[in-house]
VEXDREN-2710 file (C-alpha; in Angstrom, 1 decimal):
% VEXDREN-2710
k/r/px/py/pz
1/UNK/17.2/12.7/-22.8
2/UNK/21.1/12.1/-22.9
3/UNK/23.0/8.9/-23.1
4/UNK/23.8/9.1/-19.5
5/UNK/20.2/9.9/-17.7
6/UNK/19.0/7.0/-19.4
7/UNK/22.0/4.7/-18.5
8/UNK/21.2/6.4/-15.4
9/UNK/17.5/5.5/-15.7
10/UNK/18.0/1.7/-16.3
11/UNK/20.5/1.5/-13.3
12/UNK/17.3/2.6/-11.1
13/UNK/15.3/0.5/-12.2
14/UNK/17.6/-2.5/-12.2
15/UNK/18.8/-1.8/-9.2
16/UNK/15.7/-1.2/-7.1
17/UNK/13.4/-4.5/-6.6
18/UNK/9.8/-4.7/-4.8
19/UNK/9.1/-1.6/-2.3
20/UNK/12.1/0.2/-2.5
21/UNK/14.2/3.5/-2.6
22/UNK/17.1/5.2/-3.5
23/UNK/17.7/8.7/-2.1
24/UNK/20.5/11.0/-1.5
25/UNK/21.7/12.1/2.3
26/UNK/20.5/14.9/2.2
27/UNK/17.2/14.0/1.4
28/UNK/16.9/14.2/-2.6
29/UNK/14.6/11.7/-4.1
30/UNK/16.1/9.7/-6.8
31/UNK/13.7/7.0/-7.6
32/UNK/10.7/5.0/-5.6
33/UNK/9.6/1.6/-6.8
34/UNK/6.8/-0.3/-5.4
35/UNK/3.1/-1.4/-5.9
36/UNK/1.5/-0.1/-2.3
37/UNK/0.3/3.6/-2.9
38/UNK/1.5/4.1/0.7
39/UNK/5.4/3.5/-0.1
40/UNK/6.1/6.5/-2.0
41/UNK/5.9/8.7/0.6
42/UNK/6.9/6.7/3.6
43/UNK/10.2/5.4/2.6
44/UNK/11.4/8.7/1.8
45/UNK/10.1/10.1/4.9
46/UNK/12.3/6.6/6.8
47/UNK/15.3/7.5/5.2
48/UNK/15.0/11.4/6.0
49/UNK/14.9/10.3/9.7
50/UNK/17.3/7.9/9.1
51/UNK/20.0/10.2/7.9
52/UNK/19.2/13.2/9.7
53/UNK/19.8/11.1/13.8
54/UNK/21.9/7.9/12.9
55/UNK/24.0/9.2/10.7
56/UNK/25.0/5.8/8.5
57/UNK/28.4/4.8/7.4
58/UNK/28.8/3.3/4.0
59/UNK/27.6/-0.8/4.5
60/UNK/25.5/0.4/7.6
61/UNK/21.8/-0.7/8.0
62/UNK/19.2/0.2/10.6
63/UNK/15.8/-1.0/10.7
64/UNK/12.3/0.1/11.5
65/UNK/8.3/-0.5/11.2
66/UNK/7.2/2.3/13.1
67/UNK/4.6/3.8/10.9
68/UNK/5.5/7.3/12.3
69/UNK/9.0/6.6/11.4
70/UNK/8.4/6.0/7.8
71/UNK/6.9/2.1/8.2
72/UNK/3.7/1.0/6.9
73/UNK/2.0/-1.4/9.1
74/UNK/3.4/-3.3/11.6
75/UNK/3.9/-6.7/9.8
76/UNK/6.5/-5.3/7.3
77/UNK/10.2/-3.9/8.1
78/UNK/12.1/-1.2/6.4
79/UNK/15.4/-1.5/6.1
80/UNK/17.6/1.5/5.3
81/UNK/21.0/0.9/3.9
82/UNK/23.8/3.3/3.1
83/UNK/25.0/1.8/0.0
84/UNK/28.1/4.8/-0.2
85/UNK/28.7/7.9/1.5
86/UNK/26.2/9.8/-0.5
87/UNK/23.4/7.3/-1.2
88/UNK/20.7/5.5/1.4
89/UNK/18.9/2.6/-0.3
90/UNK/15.3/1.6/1.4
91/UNK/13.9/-1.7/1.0
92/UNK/10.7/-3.0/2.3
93/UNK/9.9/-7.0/3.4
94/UNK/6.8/-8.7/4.4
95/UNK/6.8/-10.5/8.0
96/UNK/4.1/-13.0/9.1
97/UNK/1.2/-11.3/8.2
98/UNK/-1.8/-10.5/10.5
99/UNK/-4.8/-8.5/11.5
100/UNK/-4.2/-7.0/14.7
101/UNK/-6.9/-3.9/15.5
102/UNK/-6.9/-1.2/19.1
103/UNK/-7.0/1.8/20.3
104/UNK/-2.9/2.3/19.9
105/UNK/-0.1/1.0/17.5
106/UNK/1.4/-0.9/20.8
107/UNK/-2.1/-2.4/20.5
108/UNK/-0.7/-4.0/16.7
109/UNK/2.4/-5.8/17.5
110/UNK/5.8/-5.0/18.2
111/UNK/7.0/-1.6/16.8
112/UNK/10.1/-1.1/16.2
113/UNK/11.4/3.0/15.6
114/UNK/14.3/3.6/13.9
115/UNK/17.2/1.4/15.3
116/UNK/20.5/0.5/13.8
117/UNK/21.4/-3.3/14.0
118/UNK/24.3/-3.1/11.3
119/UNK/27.3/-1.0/12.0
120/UNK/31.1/-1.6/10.8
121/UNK/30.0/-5.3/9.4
122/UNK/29.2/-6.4/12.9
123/UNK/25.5/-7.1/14.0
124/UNK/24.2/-5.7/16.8
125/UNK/23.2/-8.8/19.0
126/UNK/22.4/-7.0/22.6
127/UNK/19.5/-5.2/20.3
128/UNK/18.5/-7.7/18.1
129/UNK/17.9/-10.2/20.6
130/UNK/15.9/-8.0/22.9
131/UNK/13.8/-7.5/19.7
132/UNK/13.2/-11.3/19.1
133/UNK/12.3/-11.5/23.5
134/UNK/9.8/-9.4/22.9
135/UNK/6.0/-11.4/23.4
136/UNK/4.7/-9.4/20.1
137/UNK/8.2/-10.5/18.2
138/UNK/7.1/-12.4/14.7
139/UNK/7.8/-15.8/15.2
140/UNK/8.0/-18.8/12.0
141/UNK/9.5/-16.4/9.4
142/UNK/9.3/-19.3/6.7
143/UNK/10.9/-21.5/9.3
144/UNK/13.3/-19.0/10.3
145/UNK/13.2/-16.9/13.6
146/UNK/13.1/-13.4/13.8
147/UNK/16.7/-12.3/14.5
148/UNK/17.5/-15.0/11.6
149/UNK/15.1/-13.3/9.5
150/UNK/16.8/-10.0/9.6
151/UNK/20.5/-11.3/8.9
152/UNK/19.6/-13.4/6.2
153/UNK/17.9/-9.7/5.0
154/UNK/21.4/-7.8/6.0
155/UNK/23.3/-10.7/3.6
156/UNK/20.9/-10.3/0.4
157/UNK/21.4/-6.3/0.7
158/UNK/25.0/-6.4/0.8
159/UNK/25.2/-8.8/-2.1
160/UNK/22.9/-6.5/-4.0
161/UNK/24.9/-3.2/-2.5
162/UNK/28.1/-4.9/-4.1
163/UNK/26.7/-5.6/-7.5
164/UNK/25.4/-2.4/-8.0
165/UNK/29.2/-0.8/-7.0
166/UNK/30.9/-3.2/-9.8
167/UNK/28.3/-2.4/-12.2
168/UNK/29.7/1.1/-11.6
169/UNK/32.7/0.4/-11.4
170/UNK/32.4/-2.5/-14.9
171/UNK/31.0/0.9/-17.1
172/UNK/32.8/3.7/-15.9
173/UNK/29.6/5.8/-15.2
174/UNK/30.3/8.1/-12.4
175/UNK/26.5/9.5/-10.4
176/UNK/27.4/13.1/-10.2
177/UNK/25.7/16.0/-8.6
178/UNK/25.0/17.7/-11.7
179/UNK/23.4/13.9/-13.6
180/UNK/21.5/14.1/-10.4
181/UNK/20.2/17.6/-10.9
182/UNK/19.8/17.1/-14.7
183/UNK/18.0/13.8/-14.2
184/UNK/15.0/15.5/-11.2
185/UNK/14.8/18.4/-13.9
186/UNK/13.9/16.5/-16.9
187/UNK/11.2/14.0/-14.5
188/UNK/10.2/17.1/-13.1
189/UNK/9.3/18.4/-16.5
190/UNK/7.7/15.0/-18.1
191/UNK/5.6/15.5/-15.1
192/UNK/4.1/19.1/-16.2
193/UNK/4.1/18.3/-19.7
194/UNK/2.1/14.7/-19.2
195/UNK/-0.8/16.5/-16.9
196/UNK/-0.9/19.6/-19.1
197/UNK/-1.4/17.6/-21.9
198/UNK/-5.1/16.6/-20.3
199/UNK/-7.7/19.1/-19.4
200/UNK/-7.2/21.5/-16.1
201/UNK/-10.4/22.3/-14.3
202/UNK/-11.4/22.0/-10.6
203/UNK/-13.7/19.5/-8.7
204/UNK/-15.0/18.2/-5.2
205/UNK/-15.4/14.7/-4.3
206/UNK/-16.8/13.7/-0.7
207/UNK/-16.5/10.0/0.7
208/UNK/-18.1/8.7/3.9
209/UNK/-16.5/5.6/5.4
210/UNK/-18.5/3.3/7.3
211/UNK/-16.8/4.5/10.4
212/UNK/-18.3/7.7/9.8
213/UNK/-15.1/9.4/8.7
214/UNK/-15.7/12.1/5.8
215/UNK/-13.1/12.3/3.2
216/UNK/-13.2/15.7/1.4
217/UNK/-11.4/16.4/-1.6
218/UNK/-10.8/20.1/-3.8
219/UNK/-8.7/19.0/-6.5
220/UNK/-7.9/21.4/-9.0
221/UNK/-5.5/21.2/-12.2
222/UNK/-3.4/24.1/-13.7
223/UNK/-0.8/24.3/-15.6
224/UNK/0.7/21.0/-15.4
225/UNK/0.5/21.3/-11.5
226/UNK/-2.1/19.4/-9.1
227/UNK/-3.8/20.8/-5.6
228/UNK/-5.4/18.6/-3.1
229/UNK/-6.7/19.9/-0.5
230/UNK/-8.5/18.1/2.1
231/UNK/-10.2/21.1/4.1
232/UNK/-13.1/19.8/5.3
233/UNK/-11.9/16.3/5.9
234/UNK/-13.4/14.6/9.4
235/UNK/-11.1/13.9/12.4
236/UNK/-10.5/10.4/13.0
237/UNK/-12.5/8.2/14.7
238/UNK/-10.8/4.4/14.0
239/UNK/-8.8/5.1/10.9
240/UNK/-5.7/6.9/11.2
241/UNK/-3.6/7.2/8.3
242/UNK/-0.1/9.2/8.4
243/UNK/0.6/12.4/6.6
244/UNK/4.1/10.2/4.8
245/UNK/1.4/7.7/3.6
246/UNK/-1.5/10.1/2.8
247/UNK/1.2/12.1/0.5
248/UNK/2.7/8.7/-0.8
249/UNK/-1.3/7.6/-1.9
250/UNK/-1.9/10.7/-3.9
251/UNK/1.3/10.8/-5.5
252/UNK/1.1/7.2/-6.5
253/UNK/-2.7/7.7/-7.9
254/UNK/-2.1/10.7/-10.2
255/UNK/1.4/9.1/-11.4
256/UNK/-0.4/6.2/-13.1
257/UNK/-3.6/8.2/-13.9
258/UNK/-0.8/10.5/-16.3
259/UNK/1.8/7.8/-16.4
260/UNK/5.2/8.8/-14.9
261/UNK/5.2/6.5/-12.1
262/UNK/8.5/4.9/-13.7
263/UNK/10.0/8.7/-13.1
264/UNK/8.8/9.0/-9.1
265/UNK/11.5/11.5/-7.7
266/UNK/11.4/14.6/-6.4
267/UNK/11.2/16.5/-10.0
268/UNK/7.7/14.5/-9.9
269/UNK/7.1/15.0/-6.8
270/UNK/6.9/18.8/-7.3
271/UNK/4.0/18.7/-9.9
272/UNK/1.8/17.9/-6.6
273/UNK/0.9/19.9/-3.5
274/UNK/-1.3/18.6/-1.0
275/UNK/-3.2/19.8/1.7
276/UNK/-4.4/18.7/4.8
277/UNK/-5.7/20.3/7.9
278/UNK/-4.5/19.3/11.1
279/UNK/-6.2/17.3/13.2
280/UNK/-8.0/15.3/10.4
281/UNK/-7.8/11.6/9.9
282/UNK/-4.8/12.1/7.6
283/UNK/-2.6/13.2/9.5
284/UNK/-2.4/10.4/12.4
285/UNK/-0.3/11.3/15.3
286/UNK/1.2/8.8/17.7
287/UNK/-0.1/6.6/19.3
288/UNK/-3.0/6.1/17.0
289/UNK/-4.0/2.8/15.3
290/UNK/-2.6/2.7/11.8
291/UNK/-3.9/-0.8/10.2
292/UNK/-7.3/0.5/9.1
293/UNK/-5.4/3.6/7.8
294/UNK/-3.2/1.8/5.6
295/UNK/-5.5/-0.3/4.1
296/UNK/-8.9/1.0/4.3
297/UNK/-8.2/4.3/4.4
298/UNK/-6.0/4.2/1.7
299/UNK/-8.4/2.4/-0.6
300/UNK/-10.7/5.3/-0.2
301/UNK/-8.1/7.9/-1.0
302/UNK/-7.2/6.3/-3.6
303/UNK/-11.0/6.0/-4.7
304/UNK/-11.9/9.9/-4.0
305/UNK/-8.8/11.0/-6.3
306/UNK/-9.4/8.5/-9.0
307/UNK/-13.0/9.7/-9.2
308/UNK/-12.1/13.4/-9.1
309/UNK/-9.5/13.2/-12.1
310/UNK/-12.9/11.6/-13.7
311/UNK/-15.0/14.9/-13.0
312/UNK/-12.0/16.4/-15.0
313/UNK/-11.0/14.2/-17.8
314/UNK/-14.1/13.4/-19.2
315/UNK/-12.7/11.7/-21.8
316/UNK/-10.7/9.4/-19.9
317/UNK/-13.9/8.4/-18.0
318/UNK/-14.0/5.5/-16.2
319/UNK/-15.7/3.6/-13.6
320/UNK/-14.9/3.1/-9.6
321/UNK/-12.2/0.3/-9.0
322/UNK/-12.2/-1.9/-5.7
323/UNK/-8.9/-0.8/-4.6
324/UNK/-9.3/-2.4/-0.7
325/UNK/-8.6/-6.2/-0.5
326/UNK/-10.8/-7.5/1.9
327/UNK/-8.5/-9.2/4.0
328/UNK/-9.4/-12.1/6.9
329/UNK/-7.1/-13.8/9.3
330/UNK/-8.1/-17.6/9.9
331/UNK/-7.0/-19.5/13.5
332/UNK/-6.9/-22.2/15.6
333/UNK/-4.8/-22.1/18.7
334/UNK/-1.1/-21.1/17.9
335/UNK/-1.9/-21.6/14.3
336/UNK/-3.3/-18.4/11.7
337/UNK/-3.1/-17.7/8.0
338/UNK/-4.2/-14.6/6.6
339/UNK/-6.0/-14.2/3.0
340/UNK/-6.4/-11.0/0.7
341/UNK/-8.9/-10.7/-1.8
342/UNK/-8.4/-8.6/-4.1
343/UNK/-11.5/-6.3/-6.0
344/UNK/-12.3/-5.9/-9.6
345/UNK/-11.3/-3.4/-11.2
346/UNK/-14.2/-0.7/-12.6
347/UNK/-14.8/-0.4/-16.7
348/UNK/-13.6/2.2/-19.1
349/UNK/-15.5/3.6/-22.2
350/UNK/-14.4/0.7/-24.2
351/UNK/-13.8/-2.2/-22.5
352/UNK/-15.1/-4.3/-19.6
353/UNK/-12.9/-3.8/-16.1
354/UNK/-10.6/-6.5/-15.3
355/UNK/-11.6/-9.1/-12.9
356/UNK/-9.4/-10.1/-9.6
357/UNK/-7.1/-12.7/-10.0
358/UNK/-6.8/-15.3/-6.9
359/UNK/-3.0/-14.8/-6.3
360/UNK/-0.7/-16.8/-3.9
361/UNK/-3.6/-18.8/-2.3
362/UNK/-2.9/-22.2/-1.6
363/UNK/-6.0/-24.6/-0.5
364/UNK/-3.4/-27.7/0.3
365/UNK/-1.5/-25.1/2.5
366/UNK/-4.8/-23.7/4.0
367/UNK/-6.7/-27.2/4.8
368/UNK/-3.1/-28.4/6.3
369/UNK/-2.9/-25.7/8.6
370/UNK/-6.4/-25.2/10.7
371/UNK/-8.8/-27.2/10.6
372/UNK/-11.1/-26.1/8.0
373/UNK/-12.6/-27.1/4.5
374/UNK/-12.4/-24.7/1.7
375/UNK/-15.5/-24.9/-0.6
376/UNK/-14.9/-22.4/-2.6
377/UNK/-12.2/-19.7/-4.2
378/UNK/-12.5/-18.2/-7.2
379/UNK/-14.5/-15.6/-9.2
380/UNK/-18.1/-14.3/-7.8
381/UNK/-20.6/-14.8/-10.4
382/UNK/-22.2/-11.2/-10.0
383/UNK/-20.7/-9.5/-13.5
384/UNK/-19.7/-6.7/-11.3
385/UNK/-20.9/-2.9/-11.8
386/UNK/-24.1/-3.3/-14.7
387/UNK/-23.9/-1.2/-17.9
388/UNK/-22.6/-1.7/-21.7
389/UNK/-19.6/-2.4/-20.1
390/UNK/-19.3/-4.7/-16.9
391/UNK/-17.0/-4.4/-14.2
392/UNK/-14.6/-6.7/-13.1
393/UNK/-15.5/-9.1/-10.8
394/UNK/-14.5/-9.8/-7.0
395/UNK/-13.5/-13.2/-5.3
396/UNK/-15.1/-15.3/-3.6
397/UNK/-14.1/-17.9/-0.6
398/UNK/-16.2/-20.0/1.5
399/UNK/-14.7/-22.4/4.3
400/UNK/-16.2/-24.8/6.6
401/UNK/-15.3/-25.3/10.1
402/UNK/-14.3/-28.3/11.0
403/UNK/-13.9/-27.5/14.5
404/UNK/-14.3/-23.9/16.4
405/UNK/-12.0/-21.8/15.0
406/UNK/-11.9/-17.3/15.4
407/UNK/-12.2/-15.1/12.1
408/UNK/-11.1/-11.6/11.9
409/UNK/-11.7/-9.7/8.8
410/UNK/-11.3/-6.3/7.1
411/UNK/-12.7/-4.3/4.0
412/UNK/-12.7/-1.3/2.6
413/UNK/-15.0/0.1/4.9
414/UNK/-16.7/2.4/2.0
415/UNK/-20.5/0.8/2.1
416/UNK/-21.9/4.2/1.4
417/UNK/-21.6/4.9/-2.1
418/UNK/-20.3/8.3/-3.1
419/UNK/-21.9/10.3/-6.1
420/UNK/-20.4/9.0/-9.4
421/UNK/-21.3/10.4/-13.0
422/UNK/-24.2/9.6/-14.9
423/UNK/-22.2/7.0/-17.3
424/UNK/-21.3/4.9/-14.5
425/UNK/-22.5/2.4/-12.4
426/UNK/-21.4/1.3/-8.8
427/UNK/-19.7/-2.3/-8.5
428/UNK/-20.6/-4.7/-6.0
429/UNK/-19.9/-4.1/-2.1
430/UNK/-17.7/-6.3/0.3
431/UNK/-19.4/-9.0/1.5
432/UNK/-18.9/-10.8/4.6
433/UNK/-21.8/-14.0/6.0
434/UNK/-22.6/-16.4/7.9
435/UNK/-24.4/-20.0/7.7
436/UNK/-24.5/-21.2/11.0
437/UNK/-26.7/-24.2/12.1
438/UNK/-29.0/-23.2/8.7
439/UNK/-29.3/-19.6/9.6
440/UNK/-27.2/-17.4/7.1
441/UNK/-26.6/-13.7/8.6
442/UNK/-24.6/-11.0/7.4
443/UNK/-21.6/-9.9/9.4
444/UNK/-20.4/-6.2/9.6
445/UNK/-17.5/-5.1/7.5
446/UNK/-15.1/-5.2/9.8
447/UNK/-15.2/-7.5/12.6
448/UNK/-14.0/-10.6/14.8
449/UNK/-16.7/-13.9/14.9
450/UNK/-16.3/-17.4/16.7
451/UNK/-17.0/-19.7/13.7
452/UNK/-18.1/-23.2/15.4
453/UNK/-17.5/-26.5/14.2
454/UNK/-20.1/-27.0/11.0
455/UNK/-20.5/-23.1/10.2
456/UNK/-19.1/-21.4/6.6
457/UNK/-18.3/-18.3/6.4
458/UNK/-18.5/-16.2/3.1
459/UNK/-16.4/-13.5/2.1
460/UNK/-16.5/-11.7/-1.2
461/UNK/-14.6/-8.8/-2.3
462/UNK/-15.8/-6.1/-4.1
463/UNK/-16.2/-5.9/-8.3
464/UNK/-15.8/-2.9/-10.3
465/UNK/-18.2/-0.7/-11.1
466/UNK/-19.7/-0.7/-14.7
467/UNK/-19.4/2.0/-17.9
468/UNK/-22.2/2.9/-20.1
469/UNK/-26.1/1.9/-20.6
470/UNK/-27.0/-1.6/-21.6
471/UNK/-28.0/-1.9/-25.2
END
């Protein structure tokens, strides 16, 4: 690799932060960053829009979360940036999360399609405030309303647009067509050379979701090139998940499966085709519900690839992962919080799988909030998926009510177990319950429940599943 694709390299990945993209105007993928499987193929497909009917000038920034557009769910804005004439930089930020289910994506909140707010320095205030009038508008954006929200957004990205122009400027180093071309050929080829290292073969993997849904998967492997095809895959019947996020999953979960995820362009890109025939669930068309999609759904794509690459690479066998959080929205009048917990990951030949962490859960913030008592939040003591080696174990929380308050939760919707090798061992499920007035009943995996003053509810998240017999 020469001196100037690496300097090259390390610009990327200073330069790009969170869920983020860089990518030329006409369309050329220079580098995705992010840790949802779902972003690296629905930025790309945002800024493709972008540039093709706003046309940008250089400082220009429009906005979206129209999963059809490019977004992922409904709670998160895109914003697209063109950082020079050549180059549109995507970045991704959490709103005020929530769990918000229907029929339609109007059902979810607000959606906002691709819309340019930014344009010669001056906001767009006619557009932006007709966006913060609207009833499903985010409101308490850490304190900040909405349309302050996105300007304090527009002020970071120019600060960051600018630094990345005098670190050009500072070194000298020029981005060229031809480093661009030379620097997709070589990621394209690490790409072929890292899968061709492993065995090729072909295998089928079938998943049933709880909604009935039937994920089918041919994957095959040949010369350093991946096929998915999904023939055979259900139509939807509550999860919808785009064709810009399906493509973004599988990309994502063979990139760390070989390990080029660091190099996700579109020389990388290339080493995959995918697909998918229309009409099934993966290719959601407007104005279907997305939120199950891109979470649920994508945890079981996510689990049907991982498990096929296992058929494969036998000796890179591992055990199933919980890749779904199982996620519950808490409230009391005008008041909500919203809690993920995460799964355990499943084992490998030679070590137990690792345990979720609890991450960015605050019981001072929770109890302060709605009027609740949390009992418990932590590990669950079930060693996750039994065998030599144990998968990692789920989380646990228990509340009380102190007064009536509404629950709405969400899992991975994958109850019914697909076939795994004989080494393995499944992990625990989801797990949702209900102690009211001594009675304890087990709720459905996805759901909405009055909790009344004096009932705790349970929630666990799944564990990983194990490797291995026990000695």
């Amino acid at each position: 690799m020469s001196y100037k694709v690496e300097l090259f390299h390390s610009l990327l990945n200073d330069f790009l932060q969170g869920e983020s993209a860089l990518i030329t105007i006409e369309g050329e993928v220079l580098a995705v960053r992010g840790k949802h499987p779902a972003t690296y193929g629905t930025l790309s497909t945002a800024a493709n829009i972008v540039g093709k009917y706003l046309k940008l000038q250089e400082g220009d920034i429009a906005v979206l979360n129209d999963p059809y557009s490019g977004g992922s769910t409904l709670d998160e804005m895109t914003f697209i940036m063109a950082v020079s004439e050549d180059l549109l930089w995507i970045t991704r930020r959490p709103m005020t999360k929530s769990i918000k289910t229907g029929k339609s994506i109007e059902d979810e909140g607000l959606r906002i399609p691709p819309t340019p707010l930014l344009q010669n320095g001056k906001v767009n205030e006619v557009i932006l405030s007709a966006m913060q009038a609207h009833p499903a508008c985010p409101t308490d954006l850490g304190g900040a309303t909405f349309a302050d929200w996105i300007k304090a957004h527009f002020a970071e990205m120019i600060l960051h647009a600018q630094k990345l122009h005098d670190t050009i400027e500072a070194t000298g180093f020029e981005i060229t067509g031809e480093l661009i071309e030379e620097y997709v050929e070589l990621s394209k080829n690490l790409a072929h050379q890292r899968i061709s290292e492993n065995a090729s073969g072909e295998t089928r993997v079938d998943i049933v979701l709880d909604s009935g849904e039937l994920l089918r998967l041919n994957l095959e492997i040949h010369e350093g090139k991946i096929k998915m095809d999904f023939g055979g895959t259900s139509a939807a019947k509550t999860i919808h998940l785009t064709e810009s996020a399906a493509f973004g999953t599988c990309f994502h979960t063979i990139s760390r499966y070989y390990g080029f995820t660091e190099y996700a362009n579109s020389g990388t890109f290339s080493a995959l085709q995918v697909t998918k025939p229309a009409g099934c669930w993966l290719m959601a068309k407007y104005p279907a519900s997305t939120l199950k999609g891109m979470t649920s759904g994508v945890a079981a794509l996510q689990a049907a690839i991982e498990l096929a690459l296992t058929h494969i690479h036998t000796k890179r066998e591992k055990a199933m992962s919980c890749y779904s959080p199982l996620t519950v929205q808490l409230q009391n009048g005008a008041s909500h919080i919203v809690v993920n917990l995460q799964g355990g990951k499943g084992a490998l030949a030679s070590k137990d799988g690792d345990s979720a962490q609890v991450e960015n859960l605050s019981i001072e913030m929770i109890e302060r909030e709605l009027p609740l008592r949390v009992i418990r939040a932590d590990r669950r003591q079930s060693s996750g998926g039994k065998g030599k080696y144990s998968g990692g174990r789920g989380l646990i929380f228990k509340v009380e009510a102190l007064e009536d308050i509404e629950a709405t939760w969400l899992s991975d919707l994958t109850l019914h177990r697909p076939r795994i090798t004989k080494n393995c061992s499944h992990g625990d499920p989801c797990e949702i319950s209900l102690d009211s007035q001594g009675t304890n009943k087990v709720l459905p995996v996805l759901g909405t429940q009055k909790i009344l003053k004096g009932d705790i509810l349970t929630l666990c998240s799944g564990s990983g599943g194990g490797f291995g017999k026990a000695e």
